[in-house]
C-alpha positions as CSV (number, residue, x, y, z in Angstrom):
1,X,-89.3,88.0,-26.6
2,X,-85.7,88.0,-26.6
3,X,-85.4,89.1,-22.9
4,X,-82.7,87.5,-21.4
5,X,-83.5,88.8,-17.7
6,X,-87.0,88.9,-16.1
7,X,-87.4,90.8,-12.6
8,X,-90.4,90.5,-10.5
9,X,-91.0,94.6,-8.9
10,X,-93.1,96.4,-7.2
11,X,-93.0,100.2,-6.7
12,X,-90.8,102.0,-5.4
13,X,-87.4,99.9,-4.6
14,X,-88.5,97.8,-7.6
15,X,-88.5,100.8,-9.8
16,X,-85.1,101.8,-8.5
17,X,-83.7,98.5,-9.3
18,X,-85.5,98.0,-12.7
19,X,-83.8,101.3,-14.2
20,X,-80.4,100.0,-12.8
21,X,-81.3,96.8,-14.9
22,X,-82.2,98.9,-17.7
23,X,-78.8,100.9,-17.5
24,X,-76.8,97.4,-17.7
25,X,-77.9,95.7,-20.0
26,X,-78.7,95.8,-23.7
27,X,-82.0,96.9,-25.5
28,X,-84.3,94.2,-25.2
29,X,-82.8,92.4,-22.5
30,X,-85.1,93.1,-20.1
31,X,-88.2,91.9,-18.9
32,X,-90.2,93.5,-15.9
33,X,-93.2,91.8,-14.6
34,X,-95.1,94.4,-12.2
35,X,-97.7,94.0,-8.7
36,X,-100.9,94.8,-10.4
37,X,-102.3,93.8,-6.5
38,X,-102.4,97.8,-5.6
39,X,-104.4,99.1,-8.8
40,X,-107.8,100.6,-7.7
41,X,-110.4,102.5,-9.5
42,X,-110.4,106.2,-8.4
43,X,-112.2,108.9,-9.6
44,X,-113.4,106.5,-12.7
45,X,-110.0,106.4,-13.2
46,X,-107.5,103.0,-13.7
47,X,-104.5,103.9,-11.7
48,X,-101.4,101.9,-12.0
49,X,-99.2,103.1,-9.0
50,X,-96.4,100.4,-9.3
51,X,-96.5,99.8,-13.0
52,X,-96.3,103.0,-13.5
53,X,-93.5,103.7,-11.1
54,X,-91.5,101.3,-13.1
55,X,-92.2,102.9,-16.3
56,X,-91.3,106.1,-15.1
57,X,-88.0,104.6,-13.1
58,X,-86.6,103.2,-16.6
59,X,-88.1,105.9,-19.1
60,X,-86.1,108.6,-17.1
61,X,-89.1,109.9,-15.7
62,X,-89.3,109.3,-11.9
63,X,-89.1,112.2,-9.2
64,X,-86.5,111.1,-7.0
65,X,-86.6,113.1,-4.9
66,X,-90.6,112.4,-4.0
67,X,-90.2,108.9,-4.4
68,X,-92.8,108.4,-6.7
69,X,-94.5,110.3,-9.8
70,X,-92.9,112.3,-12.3
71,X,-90.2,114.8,-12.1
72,X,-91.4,118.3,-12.8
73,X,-95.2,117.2,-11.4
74,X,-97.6,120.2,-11.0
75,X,-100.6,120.0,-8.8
76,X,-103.7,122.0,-10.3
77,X,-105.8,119.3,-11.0
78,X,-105.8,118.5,-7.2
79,X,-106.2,122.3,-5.8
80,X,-109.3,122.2,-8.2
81,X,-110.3,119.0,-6.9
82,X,-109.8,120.1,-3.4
83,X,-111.8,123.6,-3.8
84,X,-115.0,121.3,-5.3
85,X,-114.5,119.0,-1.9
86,X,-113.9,116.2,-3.7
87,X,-111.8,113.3,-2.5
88,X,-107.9,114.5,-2.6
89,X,-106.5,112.0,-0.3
90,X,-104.9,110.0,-3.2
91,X,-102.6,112.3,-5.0
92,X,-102.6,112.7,-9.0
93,X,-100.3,114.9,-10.5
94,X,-101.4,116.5,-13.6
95,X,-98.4,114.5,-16.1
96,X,-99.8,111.7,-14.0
97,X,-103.9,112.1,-14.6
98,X,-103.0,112.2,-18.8
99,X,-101.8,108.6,-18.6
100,X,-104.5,107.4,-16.0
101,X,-107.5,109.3,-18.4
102,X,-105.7,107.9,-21.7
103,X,-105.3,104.3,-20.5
104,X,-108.8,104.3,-19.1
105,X,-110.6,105.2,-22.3
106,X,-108.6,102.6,-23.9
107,X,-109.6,100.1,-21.3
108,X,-113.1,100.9,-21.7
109,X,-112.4,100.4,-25.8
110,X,-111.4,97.1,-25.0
111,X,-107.8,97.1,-24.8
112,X,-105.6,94.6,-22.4
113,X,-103.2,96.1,-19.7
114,X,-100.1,94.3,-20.9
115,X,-101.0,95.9,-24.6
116,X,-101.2,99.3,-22.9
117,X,-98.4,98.9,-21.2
118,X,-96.3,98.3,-24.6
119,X,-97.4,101.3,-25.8
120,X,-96.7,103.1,-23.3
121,X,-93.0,102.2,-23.6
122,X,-93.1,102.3,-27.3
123,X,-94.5,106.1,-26.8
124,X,-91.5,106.9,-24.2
125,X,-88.8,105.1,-25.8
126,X,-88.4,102.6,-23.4
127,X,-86.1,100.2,-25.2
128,X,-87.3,96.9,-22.4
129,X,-90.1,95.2,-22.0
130,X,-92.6,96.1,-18.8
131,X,-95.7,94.1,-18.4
132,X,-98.5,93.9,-15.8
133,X,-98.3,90.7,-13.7
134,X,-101.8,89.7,-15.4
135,X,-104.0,90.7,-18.0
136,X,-106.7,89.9,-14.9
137,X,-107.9,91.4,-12.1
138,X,-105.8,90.6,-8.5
139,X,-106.8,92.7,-5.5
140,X,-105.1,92.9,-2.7
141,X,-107.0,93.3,0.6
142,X,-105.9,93.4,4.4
143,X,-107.3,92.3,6.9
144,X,-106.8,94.8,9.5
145,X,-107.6,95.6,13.2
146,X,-110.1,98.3,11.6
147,X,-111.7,95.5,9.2
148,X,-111.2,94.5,6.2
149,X,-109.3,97.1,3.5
150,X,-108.2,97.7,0.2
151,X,-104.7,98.3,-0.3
152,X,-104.8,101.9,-1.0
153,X,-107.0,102.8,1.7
154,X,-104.8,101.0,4.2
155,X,-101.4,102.5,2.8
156,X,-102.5,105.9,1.6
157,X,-105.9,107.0,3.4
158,X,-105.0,105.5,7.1
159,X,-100.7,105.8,5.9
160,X,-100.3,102.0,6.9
161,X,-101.4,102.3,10.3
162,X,-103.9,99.8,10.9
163,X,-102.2,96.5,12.7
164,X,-102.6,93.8,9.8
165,X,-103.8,90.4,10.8
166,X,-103.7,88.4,6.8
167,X,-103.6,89.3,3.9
168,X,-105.3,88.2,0.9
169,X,-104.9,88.2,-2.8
170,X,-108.3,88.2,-4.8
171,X,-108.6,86.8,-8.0
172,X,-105.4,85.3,-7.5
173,X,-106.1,81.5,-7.5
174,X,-108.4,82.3,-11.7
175,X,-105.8,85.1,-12.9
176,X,-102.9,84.0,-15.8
177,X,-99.7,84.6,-17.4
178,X,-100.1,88.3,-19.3
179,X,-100.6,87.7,-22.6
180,X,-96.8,88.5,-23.9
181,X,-95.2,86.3,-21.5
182,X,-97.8,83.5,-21.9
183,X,-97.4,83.7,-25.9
184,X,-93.6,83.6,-25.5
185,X,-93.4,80.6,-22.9
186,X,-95.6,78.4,-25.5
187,X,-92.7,79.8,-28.2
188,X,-90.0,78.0,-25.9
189,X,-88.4,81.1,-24.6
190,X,-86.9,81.1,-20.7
191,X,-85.0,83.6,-18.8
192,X,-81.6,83.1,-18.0
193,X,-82.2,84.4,-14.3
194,X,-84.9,85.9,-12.7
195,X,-84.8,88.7,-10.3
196,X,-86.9,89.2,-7.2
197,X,-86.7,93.0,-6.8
198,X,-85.9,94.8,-3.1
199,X,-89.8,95.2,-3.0
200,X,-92.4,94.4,-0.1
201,X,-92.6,90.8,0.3
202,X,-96.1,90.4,1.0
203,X,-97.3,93.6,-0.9
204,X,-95.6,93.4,-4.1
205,X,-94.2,90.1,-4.8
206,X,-96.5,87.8,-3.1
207,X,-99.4,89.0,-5.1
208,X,-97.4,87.8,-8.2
209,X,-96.4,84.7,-6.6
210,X,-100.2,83.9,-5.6
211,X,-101.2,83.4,-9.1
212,X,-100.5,79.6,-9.8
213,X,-99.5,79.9,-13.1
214,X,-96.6,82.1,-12.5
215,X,-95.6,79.9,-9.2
216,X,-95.7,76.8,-11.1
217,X,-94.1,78.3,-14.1
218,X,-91.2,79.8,-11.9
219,X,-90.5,76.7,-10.0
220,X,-90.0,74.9,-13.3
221,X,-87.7,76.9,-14.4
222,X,-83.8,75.5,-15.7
223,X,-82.2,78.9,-14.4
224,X,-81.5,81.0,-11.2
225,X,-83.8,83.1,-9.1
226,X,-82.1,85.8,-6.9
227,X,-83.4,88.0,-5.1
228,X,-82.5,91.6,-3.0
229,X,-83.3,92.2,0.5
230,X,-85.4,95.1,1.0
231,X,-84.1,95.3,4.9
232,X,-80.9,96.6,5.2
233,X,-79.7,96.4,9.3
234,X,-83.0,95.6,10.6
235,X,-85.2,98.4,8.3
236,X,-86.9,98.6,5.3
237,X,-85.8,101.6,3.2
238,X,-89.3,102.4,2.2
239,X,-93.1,101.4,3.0
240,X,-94.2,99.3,5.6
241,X,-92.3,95.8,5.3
242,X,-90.9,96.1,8.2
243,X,-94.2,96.9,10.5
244,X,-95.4,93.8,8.5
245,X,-92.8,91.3,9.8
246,X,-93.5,93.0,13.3
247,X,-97.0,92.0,12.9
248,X,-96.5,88.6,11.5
249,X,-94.3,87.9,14.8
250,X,-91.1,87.8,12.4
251,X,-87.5,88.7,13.1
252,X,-87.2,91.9,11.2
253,X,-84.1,91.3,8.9
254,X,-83.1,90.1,5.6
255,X,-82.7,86.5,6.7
256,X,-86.3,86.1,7.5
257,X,-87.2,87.9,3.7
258,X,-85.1,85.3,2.5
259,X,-86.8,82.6,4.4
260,X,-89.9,83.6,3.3
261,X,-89.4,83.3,-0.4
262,X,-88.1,79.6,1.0
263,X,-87.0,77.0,-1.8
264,X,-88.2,79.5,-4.5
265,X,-85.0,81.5,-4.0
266,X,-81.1,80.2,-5.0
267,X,-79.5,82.8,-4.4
268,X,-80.0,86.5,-2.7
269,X,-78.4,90.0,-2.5
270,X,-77.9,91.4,0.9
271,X,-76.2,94.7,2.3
272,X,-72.8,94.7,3.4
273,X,-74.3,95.7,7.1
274,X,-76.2,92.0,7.3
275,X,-72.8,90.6,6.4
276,X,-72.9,89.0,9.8
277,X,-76.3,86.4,8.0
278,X,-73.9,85.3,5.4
279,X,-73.0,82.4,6.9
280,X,-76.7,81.2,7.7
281,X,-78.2,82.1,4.4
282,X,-75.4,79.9,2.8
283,X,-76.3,76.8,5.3
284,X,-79.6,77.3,3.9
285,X,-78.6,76.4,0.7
286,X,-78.6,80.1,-1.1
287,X,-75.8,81.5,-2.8
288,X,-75.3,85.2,-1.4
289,X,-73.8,88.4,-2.9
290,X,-73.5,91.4,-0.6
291,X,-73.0,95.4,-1.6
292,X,-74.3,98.5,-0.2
293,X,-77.8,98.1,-1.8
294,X,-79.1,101.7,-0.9
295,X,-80.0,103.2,-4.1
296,X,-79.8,106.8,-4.1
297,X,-78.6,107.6,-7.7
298,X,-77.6,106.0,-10.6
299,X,-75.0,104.8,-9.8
300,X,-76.0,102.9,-6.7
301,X,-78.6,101.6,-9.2
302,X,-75.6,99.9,-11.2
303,X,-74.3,98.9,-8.7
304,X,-77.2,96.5,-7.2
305,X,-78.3,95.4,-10.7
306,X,-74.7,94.1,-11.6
307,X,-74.3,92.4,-7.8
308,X,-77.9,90.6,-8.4
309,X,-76.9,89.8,-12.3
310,X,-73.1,88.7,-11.5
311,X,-74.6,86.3,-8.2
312,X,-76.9,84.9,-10.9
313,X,-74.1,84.1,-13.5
314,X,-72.2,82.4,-10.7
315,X,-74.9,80.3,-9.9
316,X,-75.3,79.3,-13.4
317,X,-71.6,78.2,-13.2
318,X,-72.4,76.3,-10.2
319,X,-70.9,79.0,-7.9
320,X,-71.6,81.2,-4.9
């Protein structure tokens, strides 16, 4: 692996930031580890949803304007689905369903998710390298004030509603490195930074950080870890990190995300609104970057990737 950057994503803000990654720097450069906490089983079907959101962020894919999916989606595979009464609370494009139905059979035919994953961006010219955060199965599961659910029926079937009281990772504690990364850490290779993408804390990069082998792994490493605050001015752009740190009886802001990642983190991007936690960020021992950090084009994409990439470089100077 020749990857000089590896970012740690979920779905959505992950994605966004991933293609601004991809955008700046050079084939090959790039390494993006991805939440494998949300996949589910659905219809006999392996769905992917933040893996493949990254793969459709970076290969040019990615229906903005949704959020999620591909651009040009059509939807007769669920009107058929619907007229049968069969379960359409979980929608699946029909560009979607070919990947889910392909990567399924190849499952079942023995095939590992981080091999998939490489052919999948060999197949859409995806010049970077996106892996699953294990070649095992991680789970994540909620313990709610409606019991005890799987992530996709909490965040899609009941749309986040259900008060969250912990949150657990299953399979966590036995899973490993995905095979690529584990082969090329045994070959001596290291990242010059690492990037915590502006994803949910506790539903996209927590899962990754609950496996011991990445956690141990990452806090042996000779090189910076940034990361970039999914609150911007007291919100989260997207999902439900916000009515999390409500929940959890946290201060709703990019300071407490920060906190939260605690000695893991050197340094961290933060909007220019939260300028104002700057100074208490620093006396915390973090080196801070700040830029507006909505992504709403390309451009903004840049924009974040190079503020997360240039605070990283500083820090390896012994800066910010």
């Amino acid at each position: 692996m020749k990857a000089r950057i590896l970012a740690l994503s979920g779905g959505v803000g992950g994605a966004k930031l991933a293609r601004g990654l991809a955008r700046v720097l050079g084939a090959g450069e790039l390494c993006v580890a991805c939440n494998t906490g949300d996949d589910f089983t659905h219809l006999d079907l392996a769905i992917w949803p933040d893996l493949d959101s990254v793969t459709y962020a970076v290969a040019g894919l990615a229906d903005d304007e949704r959020g999620w999916g591909r651009r040009g989606e059509t939807w007769q595979f669920m009107a058929a689905l619907r007229e049968l009464g069969g379960p359409d609370w979980f929608r699946l494009g029909d560009q979607d369903l070919a990947l889910h139905v392909w990567r399924s059979a190849r499952l079942r035919a023995g095939a590992r998710p981080s091999e998939l994953a490489a052919d999948v961006c060999a197949r859409l010219g995806i010049a970077q390298t996106l892996l699953p955060m294990t070649d095992d199965t991680v789970r994540t599961r909620l313990h709610t004030d409606a019991g005890l659910l799987d992530f996709q029926d909490y965040f899609v079937a009941r749309r986040a509603q259900p008060r969250v009281e912990r949150i657990e990772y299953v399979g966590a504690a036995t899973a490993g490195l995905p095979g690529p990364l584990s082969q090329a850490i045994a070959a001596g290779w290291q990242p010059e930074a690492v990037l915590l993408c502006p994803s949910n804390p506790w539903l996209s990069i927590d899962p990754i950080l609950a496996i011991p082998a990445w956690r141990d792994w990452l806090s042996g490493l000779d090189c910076p870890i940034v990361g970039v605050s999914p609150i911007v001015g007291g919100q989260a752009l997207k999902g439900c990190a916000a009515k999390l740190m409500a929940e959890f009886g946290l201060e709703v802001s990019a300071a407490a995300v920060a906190r939260h990642y605690g000695a893991l983190l050197d340094g961290f991007v933060i909007d220019r609104v939260d300028q104002a936690l700057a100074t208490s960020l620093r006396a915390d021992g973090l080196g801070i970057a700040t830029c507006d950090t909505v992504m709403r084009g390309d451009t903004d994409r840049e924009r974040v990737a190079c503020a997360a990439l240039d605070l990283a470089a500083e820090l390896r100077r012994g800066g910010a």
